[in-house]
MARMAR-122152 format. One record per atom (N, C-alpha, C, O): residue in one letter; y, x, z. Coordinates in steps of 0.05 Angstrom, whole numbers, plus 5000, padded with zeros to 4 digits. Layout:
BEGIN
aYXZ;...
This chain:
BEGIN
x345432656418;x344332796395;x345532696369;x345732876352;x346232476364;x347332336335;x350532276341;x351632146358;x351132386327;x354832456331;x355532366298;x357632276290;x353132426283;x354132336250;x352332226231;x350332106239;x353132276200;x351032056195;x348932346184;x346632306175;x349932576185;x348632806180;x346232856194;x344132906183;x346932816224;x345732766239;x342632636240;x340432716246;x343732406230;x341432246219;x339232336201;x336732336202;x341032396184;x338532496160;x337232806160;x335632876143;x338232986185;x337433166200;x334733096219;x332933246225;x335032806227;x332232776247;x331632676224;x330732866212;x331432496210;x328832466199;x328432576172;x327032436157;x329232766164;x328533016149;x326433216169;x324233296162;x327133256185;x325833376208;x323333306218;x321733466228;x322832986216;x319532816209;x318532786184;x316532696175;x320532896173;x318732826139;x319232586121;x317732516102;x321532456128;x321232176124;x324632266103;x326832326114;x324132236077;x326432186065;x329032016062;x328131786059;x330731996062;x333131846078;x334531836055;x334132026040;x336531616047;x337531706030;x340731606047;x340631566071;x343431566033;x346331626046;x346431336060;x347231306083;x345631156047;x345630836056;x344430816081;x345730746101;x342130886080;x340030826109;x340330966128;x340030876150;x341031196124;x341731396146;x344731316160;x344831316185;x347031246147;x348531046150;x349030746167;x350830646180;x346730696161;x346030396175;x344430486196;x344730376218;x342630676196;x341830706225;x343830816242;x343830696263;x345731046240;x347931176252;x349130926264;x349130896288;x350130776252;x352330506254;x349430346278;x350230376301;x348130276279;x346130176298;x346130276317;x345930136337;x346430536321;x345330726341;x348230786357;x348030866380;x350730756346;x352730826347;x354230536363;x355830566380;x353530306356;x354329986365;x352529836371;x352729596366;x350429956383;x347629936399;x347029626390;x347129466409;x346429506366;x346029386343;x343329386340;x342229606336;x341529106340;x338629176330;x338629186286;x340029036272;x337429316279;x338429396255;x335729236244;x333529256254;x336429076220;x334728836205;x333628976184;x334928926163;x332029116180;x330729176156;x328029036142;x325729006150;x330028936113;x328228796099;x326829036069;x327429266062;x325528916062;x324829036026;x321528826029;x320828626041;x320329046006;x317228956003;x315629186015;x316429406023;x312829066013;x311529166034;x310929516016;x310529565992;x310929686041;x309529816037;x312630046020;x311930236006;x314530006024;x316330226025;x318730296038;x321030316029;x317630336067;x317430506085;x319230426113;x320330576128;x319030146114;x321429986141;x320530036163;x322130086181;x316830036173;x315630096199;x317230366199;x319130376213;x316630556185;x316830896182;x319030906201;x318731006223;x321130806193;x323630806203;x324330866237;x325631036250;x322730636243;x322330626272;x320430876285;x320830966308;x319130946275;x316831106287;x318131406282;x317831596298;x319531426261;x321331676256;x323331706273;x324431936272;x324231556288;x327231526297;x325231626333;x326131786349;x322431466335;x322431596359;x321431806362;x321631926383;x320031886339;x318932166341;x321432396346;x321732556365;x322832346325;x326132596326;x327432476346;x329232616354;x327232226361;x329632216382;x328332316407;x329832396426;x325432306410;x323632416431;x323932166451;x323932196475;x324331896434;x324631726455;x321231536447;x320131536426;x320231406473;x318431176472;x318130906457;x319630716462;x315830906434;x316830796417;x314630496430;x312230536436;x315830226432;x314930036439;x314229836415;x316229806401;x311929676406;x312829526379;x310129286390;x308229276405;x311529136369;x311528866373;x310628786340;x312128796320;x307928706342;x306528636310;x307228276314;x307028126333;x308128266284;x309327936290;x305927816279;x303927936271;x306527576282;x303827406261;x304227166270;x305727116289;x302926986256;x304026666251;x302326566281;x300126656286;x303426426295;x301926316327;x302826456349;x302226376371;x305226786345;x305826976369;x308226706383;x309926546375;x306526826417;x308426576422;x309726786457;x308426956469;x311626696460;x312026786493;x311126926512;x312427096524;x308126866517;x306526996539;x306327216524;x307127426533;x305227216495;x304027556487;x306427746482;x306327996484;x309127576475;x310027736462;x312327856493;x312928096496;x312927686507;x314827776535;x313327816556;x313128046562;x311727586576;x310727686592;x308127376596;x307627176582;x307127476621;x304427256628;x304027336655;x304527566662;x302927106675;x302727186702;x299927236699;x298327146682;x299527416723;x296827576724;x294827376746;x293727466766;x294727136738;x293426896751;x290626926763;x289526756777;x289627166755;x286727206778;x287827366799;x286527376819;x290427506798;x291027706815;x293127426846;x293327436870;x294427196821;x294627026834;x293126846858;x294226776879;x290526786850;x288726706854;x286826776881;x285626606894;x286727056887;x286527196902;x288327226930;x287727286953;x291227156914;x292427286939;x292826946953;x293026916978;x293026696931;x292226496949;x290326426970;x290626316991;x287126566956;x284426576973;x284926757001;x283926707023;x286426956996;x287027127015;x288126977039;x287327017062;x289626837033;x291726717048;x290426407062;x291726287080;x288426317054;x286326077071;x285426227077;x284826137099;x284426427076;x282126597098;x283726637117;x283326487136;x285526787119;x287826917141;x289726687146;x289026457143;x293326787158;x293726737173;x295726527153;x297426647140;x295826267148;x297526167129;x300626277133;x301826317154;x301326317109;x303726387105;x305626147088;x304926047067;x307726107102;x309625857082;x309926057050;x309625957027;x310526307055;x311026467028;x310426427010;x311826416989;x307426377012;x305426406991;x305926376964;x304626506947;x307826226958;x307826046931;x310326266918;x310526346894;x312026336940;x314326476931;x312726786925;x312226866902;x312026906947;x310227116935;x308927176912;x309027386899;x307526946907;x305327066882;x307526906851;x306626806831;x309426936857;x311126876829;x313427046828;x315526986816;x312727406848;x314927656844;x313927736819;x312627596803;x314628046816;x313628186791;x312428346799;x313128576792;x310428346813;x308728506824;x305928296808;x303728396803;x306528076801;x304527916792;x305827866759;x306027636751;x306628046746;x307427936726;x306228186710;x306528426717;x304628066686;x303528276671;x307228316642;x308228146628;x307728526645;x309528546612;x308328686586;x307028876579;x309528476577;x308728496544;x310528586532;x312628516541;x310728746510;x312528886498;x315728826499;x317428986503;x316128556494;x319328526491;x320528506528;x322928516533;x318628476546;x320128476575;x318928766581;x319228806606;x317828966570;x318229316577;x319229446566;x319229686571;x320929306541;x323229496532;x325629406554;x327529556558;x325529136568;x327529036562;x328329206597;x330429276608;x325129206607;x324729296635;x324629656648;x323929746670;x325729816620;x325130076626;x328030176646;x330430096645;x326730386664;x327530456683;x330130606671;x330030746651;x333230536691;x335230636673;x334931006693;x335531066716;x334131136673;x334231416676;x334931616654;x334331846655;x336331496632;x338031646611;x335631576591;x336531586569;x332831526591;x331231426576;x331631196557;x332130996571;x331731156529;x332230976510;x329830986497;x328731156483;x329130756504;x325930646487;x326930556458;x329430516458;x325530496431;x325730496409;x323430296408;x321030326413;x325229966397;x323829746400;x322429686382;x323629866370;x320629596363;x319429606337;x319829316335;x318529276356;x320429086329;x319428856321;x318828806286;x320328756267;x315928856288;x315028976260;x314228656243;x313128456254;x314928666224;x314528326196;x314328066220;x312427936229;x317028076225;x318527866236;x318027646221;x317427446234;x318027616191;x317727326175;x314927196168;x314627036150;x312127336193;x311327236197;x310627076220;x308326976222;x312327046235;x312826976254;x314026666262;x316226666252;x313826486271;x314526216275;x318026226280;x319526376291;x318426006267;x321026016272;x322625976301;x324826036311;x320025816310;x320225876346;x320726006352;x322526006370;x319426256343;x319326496355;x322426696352;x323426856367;x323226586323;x325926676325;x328026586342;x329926736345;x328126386353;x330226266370;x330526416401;x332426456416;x327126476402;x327226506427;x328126806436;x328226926457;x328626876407;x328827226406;x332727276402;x334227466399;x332926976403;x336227016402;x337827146430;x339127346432;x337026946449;x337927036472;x337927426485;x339527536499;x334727556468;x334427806477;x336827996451;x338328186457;x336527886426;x337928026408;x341128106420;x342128326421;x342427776431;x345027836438;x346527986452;x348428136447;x344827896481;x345028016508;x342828176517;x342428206541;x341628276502;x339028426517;x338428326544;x338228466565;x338128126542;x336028016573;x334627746563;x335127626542;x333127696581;x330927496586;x331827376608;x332927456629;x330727076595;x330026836620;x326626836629;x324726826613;x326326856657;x323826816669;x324426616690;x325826686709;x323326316686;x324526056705;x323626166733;x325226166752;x321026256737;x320526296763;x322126586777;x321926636802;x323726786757;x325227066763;x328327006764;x329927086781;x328826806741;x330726776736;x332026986704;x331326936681;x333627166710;x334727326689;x334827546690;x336027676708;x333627636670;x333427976681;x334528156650;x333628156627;x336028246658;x337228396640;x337328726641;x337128866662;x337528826607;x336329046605;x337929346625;x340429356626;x336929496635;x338129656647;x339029936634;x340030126646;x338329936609;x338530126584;x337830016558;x335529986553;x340229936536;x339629776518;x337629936501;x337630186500;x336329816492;x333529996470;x334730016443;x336729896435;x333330186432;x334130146400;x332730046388;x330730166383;x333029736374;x331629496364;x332029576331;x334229636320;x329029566317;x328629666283;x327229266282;x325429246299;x327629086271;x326528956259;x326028996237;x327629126223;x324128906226;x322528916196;x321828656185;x321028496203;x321828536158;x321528376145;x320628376109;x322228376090;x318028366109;x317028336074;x318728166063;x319128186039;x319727986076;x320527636064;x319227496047;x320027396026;x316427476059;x314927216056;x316826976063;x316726776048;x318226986083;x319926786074;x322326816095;x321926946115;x324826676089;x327526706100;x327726786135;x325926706150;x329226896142;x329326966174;x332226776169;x333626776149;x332526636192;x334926486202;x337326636200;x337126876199;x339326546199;x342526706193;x343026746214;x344526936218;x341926556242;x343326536260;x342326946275;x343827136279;x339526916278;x338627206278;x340127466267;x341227656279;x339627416240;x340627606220;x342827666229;x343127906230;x345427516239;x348427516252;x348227736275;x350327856280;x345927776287;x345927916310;x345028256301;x344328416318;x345228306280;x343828546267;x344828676250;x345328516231;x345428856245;x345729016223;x343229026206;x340829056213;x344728996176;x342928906156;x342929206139;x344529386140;x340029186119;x339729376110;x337029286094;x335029226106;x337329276060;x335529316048;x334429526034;x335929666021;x330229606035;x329929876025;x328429765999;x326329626000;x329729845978;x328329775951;x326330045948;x326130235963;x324629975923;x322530175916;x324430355919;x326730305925;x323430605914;x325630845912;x325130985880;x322930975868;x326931085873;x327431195841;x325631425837;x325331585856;x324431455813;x321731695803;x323431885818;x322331875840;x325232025819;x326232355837;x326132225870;x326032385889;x326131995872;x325732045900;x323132075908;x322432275922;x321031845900;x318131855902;x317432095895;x315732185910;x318232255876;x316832545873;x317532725895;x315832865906;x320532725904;x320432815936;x319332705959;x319932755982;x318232605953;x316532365977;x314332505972;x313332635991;x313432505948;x310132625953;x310132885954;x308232995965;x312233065943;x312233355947;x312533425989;x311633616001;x314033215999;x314233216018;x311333226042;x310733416057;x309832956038;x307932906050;x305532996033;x303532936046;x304733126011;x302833115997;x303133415987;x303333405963;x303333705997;x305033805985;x302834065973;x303434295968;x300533965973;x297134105960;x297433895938;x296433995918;x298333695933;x297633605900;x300133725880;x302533705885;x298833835856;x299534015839;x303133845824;x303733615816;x304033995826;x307333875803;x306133665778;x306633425775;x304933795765;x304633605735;x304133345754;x305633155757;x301733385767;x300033105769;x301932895791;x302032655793;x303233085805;x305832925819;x308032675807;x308732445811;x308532945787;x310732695769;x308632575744;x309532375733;x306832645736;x305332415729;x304632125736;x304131925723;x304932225764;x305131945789;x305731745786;x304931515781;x308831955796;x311631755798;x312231685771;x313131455770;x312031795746;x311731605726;x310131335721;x310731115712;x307831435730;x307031205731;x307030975747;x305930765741;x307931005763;x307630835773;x310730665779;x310930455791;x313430825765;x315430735757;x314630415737;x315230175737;x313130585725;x311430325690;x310630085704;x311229845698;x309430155723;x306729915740;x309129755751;x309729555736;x310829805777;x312829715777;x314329455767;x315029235776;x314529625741;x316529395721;x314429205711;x315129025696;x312029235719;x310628915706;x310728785731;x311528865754;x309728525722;x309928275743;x306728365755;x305028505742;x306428255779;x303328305795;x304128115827;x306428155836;x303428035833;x302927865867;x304428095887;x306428095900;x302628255882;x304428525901;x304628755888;x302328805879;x305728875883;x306829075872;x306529365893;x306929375917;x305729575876;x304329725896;x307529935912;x308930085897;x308229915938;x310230055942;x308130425945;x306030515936;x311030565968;x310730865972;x307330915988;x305531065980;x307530746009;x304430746019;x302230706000;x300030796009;x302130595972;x300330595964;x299630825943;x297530915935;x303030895935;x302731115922;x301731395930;x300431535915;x302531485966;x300631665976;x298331645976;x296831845976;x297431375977;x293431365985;x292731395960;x290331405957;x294231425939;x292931385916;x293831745909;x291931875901;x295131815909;x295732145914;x293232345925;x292132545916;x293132155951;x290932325966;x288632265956;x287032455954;x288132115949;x284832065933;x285232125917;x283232255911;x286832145898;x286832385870;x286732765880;x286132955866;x287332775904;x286733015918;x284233045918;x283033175901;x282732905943;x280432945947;x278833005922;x277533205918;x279132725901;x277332815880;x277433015861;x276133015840;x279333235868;x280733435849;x281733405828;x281533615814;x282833215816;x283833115798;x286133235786;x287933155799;x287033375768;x289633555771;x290133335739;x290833485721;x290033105732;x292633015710;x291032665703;x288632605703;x292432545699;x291932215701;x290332155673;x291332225652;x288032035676;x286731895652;x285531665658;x284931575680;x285231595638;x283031205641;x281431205663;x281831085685;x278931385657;x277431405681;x278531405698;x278731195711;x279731645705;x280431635737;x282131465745;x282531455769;x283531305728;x285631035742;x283530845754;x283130765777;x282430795728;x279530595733;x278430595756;x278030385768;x277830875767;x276531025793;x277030935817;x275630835835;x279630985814;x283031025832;x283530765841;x284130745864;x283530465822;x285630285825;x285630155848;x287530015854;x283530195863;x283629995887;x286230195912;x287130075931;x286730395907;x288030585923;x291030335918;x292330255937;x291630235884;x294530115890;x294729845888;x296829725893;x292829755883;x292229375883;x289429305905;x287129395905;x291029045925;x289528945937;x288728575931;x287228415942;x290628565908;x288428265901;x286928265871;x287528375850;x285428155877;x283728085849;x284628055817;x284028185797;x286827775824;x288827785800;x290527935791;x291527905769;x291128175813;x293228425796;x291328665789;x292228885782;x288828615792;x287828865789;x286228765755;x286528935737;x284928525748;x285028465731;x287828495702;x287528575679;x289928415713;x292228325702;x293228725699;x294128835679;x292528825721;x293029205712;x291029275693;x291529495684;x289029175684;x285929295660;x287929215641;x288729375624;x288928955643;x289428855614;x291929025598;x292129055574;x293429095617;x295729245609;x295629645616;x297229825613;x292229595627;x293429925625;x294130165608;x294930385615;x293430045578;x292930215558;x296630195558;x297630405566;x298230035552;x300829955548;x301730205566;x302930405557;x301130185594;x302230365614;x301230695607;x303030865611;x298230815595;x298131015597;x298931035565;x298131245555;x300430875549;x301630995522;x304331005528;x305731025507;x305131005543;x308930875554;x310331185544;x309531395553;x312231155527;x313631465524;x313931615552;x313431855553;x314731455575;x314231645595;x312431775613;x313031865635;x310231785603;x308131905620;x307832145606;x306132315613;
């Protein structure tokens, strides 16, 4: 189905997900040199999307993998199914001893898989699963080493299996806020790709896109403003996700054009800590006098 980079921005135009020449680019080149593709920015404009778009328009199975500080081995590849173990030892003093035993209950008939050994394990029938490994940099740096071996060669070590390697390479989207650095040695294995905020005409096609009952004025009222918000300093900075929830709740409440009140109303839709929502009162008058709103 992807022959170009047209291509590209044909499927995910086709989900709704705006693309611009760079990213559609870097995913083609991924998809094209079966490459897990490294996408970094800040939170909340639009690196999961990526992945979930690619399997919706590729009609392929989308598998993902939520990082967090303590993911270790068993959850993230696989774990033996040790009551099912357990059983088939009890089985085996009741009945007729078997020397096997030990070799039996350590096949893959006793192995539960966890996301990174059922992408790695899907059946080769022209099927290409779409791997998610979603905010990788919260993740132990353990955890990155151990993800070297699958990045390179797409296979896994299991001491009691031995090596099992993929029978249809997947298409691997990593994601990264950068709370803090991912290893070079990783990064080497990936095509890289950063998504910055996106520019007031894109965000206004973003929300005309996904939002497409809230009125023009109050649209680019928006994306103005929130161009302003942006350029101040804040802990987190509100990306595209927060600009829709904050879209849609200006829907619901029928709101057709931006004032004090209703920011006031609104703000928890684009700030989730205390100190930026404080630090937004103090400066909002600055923002709703800004020549561009």
């Amino acid at each position: 189905m992807i022959e170009t980079i047209q291509d590209v921005e044909r499927i995910m135009a086709g989900e709704r997900y705006i693309c611009d020449s760079e990213l559609a680019t870097a995913v083609f080149l991924a998809l094209k040199m079966k490459k897990p593709l490294f996408l970094e920015g800040e939170t909340g404009v639009g690196k999961t999307e990526v992945a979930k778009v690619l399997s919706q328009g590729l009609k392929h199975p989308l598998i993902r993998l939520q990082c967090y500080e303590g993911l270790d081995v068993n959850t993230a590849l696989y774990e033996w199914n040790y009551p099912k173990q357990i059983l088939n030892i009890k089985l085996q003093e009741i009945g007729k001893h078997s020397e096997q035993a030990e070799e039996n209950i350590f096949s893959e008939d006793y192995l539960i898989k966890r996301p990174l050994l059922q992408a790695i394990q899907q059946e080769a029938d022209g099927t290409t699963v779409v791997l998610l490994i979603d905010e990788l940099d919260r993740a132990d740096e353990e955890f990155e080493a151990f993800l070297l071996e699958l990045l390179s060669d797409f296979q896994v070590t299991i001491p009691e299996l031995g090596t099992l390697k993929a029978k249809e390479i997947p298409i691997v989207i990593l994601t990264s806020n950068r709370t803090r650095e991912v290893h070079d040695a990783l990064k080497r294995r990936c095509l890289y790709h950063w998504i910055d905020y996106p520019s007031m005409e894109k965000e206004s096609q973003i929300l005309r896109e996904k939002i497409p009952k809230l009125e023009r004025r109050l649209a680019d009222q928006v994306c103005r403003f929130m161009q302003q918000v942006r350029s101040a300093e804040f802990l987190k900075r509100p990306g595209i996700a927060e600009t829709l929830d904050w879209a849609q709740a200006l829907l619901l409440l029928h709101r057709d054009h931006l004032d004090e009140l209703t920011i006031k109303a609104t703000e928890g839709c684009l700030f989730k800590y205390r100190e930026d929502l404080h630090r937004f009162r103090d400066q909002m008058s600055d923002f709703l006098q800004s020549e561009s709103l």
